[in-house]
N, CA, C and O atoms as CSV, one atom per row, in Angstrom:
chain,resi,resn,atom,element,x,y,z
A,1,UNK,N,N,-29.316,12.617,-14.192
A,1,UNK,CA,C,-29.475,11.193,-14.024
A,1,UNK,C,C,-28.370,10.423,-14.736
A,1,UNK,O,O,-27.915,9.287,-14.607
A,2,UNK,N,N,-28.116,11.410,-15.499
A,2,UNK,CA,C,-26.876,10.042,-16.572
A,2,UNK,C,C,-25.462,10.424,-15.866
A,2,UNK,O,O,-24.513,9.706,-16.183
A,3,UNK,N,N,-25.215,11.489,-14.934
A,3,UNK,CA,C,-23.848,11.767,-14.247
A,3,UNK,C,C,-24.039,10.291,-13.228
A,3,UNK,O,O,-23.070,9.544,-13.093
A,4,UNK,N,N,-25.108,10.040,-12.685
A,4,UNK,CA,C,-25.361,8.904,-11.621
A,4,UNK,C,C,-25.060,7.929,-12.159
A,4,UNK,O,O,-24.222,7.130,-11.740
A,5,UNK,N,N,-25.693,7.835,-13.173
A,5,UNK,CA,C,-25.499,6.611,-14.330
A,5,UNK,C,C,-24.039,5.961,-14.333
A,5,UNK,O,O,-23.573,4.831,-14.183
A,6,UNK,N,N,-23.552,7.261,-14.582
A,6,UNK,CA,C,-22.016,7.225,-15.050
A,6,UNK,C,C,-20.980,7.211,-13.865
A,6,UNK,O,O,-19.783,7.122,-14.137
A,7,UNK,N,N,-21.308,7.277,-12.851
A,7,UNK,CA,C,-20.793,7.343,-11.529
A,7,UNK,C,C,-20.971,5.751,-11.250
A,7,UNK,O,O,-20.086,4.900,-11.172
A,8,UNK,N,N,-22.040,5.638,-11.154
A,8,UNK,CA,C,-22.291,4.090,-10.384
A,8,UNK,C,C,-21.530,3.356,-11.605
A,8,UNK,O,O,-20.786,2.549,-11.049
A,9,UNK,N,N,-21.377,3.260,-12.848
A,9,UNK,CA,C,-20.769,2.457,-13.952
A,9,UNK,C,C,-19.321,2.500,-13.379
A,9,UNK,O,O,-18.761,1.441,-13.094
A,10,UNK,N,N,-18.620,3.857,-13.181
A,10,UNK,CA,C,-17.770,3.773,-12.786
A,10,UNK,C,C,-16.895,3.128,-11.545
A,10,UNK,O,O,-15.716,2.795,-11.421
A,11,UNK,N,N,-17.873,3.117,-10.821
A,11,UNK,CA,C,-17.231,2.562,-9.344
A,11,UNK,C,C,-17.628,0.716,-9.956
A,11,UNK,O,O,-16.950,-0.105,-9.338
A,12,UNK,N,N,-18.337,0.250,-10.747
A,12,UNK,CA,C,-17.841,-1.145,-10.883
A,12,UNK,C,C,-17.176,-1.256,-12.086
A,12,UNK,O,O,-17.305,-2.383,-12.566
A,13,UNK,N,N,-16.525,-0.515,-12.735
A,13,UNK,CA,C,-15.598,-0.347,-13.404
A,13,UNK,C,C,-14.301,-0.515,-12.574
A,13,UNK,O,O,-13.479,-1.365,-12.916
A,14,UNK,N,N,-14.159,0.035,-11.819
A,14,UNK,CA,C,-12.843,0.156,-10.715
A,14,UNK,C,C,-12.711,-1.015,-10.161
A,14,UNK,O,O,-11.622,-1.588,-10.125
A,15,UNK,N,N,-14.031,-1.619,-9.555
A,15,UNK,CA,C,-13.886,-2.903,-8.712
A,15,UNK,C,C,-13.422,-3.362,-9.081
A,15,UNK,O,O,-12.207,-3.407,-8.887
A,16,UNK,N,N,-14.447,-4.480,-10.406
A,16,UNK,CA,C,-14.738,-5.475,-11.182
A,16,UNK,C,C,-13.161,-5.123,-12.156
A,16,UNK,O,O,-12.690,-6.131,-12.683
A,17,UNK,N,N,-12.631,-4.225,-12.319
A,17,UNK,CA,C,-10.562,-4.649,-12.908
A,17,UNK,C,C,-9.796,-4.771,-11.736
A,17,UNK,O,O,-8.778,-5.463,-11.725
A,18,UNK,N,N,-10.254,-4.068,-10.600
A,18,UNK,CA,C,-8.928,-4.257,-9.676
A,18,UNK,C,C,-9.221,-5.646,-9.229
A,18,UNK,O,O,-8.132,-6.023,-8.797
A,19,UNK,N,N,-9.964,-6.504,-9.103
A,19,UNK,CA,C,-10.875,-8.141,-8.589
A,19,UNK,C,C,-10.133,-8.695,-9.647
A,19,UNK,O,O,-9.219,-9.485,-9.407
A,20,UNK,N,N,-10.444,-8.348,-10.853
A,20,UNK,CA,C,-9.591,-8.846,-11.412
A,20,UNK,C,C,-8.274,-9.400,-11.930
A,20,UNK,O,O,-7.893,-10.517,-12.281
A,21,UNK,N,N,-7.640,-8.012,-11.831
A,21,UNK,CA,C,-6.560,-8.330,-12.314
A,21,UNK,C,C,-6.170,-8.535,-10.885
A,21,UNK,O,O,-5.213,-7.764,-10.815
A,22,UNK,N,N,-6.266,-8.965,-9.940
A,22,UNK,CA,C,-5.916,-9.329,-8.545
A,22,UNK,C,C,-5.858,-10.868,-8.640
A,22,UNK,O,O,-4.847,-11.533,-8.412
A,23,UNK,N,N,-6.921,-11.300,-8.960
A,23,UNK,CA,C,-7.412,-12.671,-9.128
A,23,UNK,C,C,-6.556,-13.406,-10.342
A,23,UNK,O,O,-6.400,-14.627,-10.379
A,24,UNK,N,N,-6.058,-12.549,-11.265
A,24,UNK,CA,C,-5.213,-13.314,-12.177
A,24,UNK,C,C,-3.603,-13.773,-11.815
A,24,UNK,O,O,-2.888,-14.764,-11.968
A,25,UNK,N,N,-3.483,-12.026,-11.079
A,25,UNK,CA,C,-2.336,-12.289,-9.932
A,25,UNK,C,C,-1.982,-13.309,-8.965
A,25,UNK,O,O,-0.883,-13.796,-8.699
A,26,UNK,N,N,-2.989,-13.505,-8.554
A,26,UNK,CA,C,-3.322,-15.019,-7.857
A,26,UNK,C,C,-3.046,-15.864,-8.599
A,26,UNK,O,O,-2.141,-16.637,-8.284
A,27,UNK,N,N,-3.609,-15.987,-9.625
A,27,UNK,CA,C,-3.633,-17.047,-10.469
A,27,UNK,C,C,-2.176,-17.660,-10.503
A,27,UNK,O,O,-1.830,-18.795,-10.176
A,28,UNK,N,N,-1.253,-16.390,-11.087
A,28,UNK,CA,C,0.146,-16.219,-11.973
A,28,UNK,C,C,0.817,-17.254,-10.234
A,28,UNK,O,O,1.024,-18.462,-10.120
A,29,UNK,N,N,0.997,-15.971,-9.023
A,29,UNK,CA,C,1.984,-16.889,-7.954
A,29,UNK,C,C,1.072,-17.430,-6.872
A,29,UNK,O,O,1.639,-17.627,-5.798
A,30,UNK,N,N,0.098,-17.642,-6.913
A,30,UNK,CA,C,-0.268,-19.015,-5.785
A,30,UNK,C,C,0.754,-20.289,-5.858
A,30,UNK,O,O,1.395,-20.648,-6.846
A,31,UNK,N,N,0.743,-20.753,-4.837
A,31,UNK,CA,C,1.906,-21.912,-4.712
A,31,UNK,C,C,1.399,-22.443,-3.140
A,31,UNK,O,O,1.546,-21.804,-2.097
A,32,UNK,N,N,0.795,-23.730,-3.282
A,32,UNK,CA,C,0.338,-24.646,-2.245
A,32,UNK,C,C,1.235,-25.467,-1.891
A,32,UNK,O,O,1.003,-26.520,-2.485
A,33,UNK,N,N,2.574,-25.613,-0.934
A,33,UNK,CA,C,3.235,-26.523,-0.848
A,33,UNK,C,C,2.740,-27.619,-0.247
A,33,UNK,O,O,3.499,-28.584,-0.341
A,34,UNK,N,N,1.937,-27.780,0.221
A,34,UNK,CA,C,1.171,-28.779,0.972
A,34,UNK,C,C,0.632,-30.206,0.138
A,34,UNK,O,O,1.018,-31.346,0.394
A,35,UNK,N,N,-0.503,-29.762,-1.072
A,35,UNK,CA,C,-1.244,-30.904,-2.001
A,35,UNK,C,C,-1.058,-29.784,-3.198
A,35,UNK,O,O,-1.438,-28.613,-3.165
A,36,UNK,N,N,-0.379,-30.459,-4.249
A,36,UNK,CA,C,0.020,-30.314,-5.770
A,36,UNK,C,C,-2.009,-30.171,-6.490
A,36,UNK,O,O,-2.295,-29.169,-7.145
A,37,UNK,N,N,-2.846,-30.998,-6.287
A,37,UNK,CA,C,-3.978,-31.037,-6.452
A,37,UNK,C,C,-4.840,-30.175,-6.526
A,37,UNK,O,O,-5.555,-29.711,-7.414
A,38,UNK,N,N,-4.599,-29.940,-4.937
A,38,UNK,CA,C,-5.541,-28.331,-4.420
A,38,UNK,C,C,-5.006,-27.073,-4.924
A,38,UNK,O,O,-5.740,-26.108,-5.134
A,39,UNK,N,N,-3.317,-27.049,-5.195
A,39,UNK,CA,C,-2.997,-25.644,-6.220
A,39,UNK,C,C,-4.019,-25.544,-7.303
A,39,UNK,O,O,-4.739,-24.629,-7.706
A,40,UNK,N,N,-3.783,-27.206,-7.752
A,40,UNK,CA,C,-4.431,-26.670,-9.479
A,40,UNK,C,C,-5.839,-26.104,-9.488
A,40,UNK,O,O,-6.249,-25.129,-10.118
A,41,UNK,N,N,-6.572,-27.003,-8.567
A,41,UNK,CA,C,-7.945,-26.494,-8.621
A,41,UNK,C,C,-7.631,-25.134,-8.001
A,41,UNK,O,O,-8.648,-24.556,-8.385
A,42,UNK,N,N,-6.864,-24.083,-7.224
A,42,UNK,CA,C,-7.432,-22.940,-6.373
A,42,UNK,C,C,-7.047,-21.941,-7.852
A,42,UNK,O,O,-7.561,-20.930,-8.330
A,43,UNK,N,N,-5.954,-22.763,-8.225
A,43,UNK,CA,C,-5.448,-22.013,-9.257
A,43,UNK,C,C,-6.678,-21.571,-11.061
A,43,UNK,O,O,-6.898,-20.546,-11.706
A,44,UNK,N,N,-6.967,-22.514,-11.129
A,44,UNK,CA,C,-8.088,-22.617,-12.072
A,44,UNK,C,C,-8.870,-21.919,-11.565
A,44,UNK,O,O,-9.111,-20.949,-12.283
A,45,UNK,N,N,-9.621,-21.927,-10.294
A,45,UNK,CA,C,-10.784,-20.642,-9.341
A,45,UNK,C,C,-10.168,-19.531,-9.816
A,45,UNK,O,O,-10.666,-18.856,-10.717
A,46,UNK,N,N,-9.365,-19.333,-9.413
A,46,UNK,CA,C,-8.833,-18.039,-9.669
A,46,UNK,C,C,-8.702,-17.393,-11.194
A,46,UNK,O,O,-9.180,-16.310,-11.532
A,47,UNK,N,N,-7.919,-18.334,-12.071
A,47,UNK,CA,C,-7.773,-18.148,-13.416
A,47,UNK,C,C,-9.671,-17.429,-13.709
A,47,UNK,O,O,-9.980,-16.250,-13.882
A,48,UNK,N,N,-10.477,-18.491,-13.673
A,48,UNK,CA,C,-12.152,-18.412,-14.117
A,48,UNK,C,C,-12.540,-17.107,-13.460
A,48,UNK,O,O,-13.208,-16.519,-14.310
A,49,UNK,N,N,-12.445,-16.250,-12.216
A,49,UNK,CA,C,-12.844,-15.428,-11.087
A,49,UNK,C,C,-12.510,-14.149,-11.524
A,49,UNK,O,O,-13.285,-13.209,-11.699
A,50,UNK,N,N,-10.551,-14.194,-11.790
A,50,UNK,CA,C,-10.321,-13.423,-13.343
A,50,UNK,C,C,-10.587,-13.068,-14.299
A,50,UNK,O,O,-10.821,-11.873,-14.480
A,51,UNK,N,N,-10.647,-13.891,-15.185
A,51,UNK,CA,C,-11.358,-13.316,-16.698
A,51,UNK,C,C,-12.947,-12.899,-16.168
A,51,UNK,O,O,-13.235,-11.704,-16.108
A,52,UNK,N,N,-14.048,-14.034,-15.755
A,52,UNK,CA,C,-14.989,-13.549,-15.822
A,52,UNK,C,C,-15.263,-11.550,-14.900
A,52,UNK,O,O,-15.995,-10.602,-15.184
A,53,UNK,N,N,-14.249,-11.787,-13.835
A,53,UNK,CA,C,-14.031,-10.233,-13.430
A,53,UNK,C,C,-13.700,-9.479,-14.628
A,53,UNK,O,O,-14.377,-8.451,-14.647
A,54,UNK,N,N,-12.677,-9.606,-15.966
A,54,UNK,CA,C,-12.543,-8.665,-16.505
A,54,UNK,C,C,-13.151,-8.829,-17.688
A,54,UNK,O,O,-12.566,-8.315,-18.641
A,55,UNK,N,N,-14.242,-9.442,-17.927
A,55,UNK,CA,C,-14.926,-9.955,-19.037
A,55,UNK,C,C,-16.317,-8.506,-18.305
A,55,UNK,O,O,-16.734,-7.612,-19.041
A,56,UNK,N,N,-16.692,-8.631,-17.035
A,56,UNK,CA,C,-17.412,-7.937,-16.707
A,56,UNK,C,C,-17.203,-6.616,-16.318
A,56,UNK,O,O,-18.089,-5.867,-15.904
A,57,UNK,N,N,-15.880,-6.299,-16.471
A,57,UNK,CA,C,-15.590,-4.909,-16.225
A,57,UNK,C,C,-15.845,-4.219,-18.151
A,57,UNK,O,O,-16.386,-3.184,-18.539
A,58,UNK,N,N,-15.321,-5.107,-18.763
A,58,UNK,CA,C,-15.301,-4.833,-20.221
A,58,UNK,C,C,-16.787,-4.343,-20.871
A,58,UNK,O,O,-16.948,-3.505,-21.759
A,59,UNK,N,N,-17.827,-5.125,-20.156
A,59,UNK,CA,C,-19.243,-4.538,-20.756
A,59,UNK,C,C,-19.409,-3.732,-19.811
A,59,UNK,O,O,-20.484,-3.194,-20.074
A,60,UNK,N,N,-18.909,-3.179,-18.594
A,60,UNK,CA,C,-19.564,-1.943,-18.270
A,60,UNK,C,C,-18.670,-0.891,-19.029
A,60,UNK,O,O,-19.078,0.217,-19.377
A,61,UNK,N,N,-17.328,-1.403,-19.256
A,61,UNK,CA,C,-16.761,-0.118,-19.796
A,61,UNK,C,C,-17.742,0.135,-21.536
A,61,UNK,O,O,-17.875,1.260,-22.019
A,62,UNK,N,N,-18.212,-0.928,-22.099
A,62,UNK,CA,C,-19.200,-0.489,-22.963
A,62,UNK,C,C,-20.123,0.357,-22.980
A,62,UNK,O,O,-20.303,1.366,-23.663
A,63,UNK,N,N,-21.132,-0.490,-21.575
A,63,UNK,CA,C,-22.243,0.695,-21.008
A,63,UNK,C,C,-21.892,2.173,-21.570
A,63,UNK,O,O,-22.389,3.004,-22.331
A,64,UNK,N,N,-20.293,1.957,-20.425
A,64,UNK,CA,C,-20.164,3.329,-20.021
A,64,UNK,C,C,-20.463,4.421,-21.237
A,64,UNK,O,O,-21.306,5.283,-21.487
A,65,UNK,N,N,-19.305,3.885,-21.820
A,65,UNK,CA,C,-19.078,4.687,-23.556
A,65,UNK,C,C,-20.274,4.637,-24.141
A,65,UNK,O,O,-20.288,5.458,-25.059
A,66,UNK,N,N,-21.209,4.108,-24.055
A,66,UNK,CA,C,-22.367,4.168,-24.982
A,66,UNK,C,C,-23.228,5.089,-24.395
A,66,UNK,O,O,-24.291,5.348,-24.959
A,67,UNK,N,N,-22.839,5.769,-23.050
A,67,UNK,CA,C,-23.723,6.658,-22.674
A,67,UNK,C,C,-23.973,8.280,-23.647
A,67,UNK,O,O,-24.811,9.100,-23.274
């Protein structure tokens, strides 16, 4: 039961950093030439979508280790 455990931890371990650090990527070169406005806000989504993605990969990698 704890290999399952540790399996399923793992596969949102994988997600929840690659979402992440994807989303920060975003963050870094999004570029809206259209409205200066709508960058900042998609840009801020993204910044928040980021961390909280790797804020939540960070307590499963806790989980994990505490198994």
């Amino acid at each position: 039961m704890v290999d399952i455990i540790g399996a399923i931890l793992f596969a949102i371990i994988t997600a929840t950093g690659t979402l992440g650090v994807t989303a920060v990527g975003f963050f870094i070169f999004h570029r809206n030439a259209t409205d200066r406005d709508a960058q900042q806000q998609e840009r801020i989504e993204y910044a928040f979508f980021g961390v909280a993605s790797l804020v939540f990969m960070g307590l499963a990698l806790y989980l994990f280790y505490s198994l």
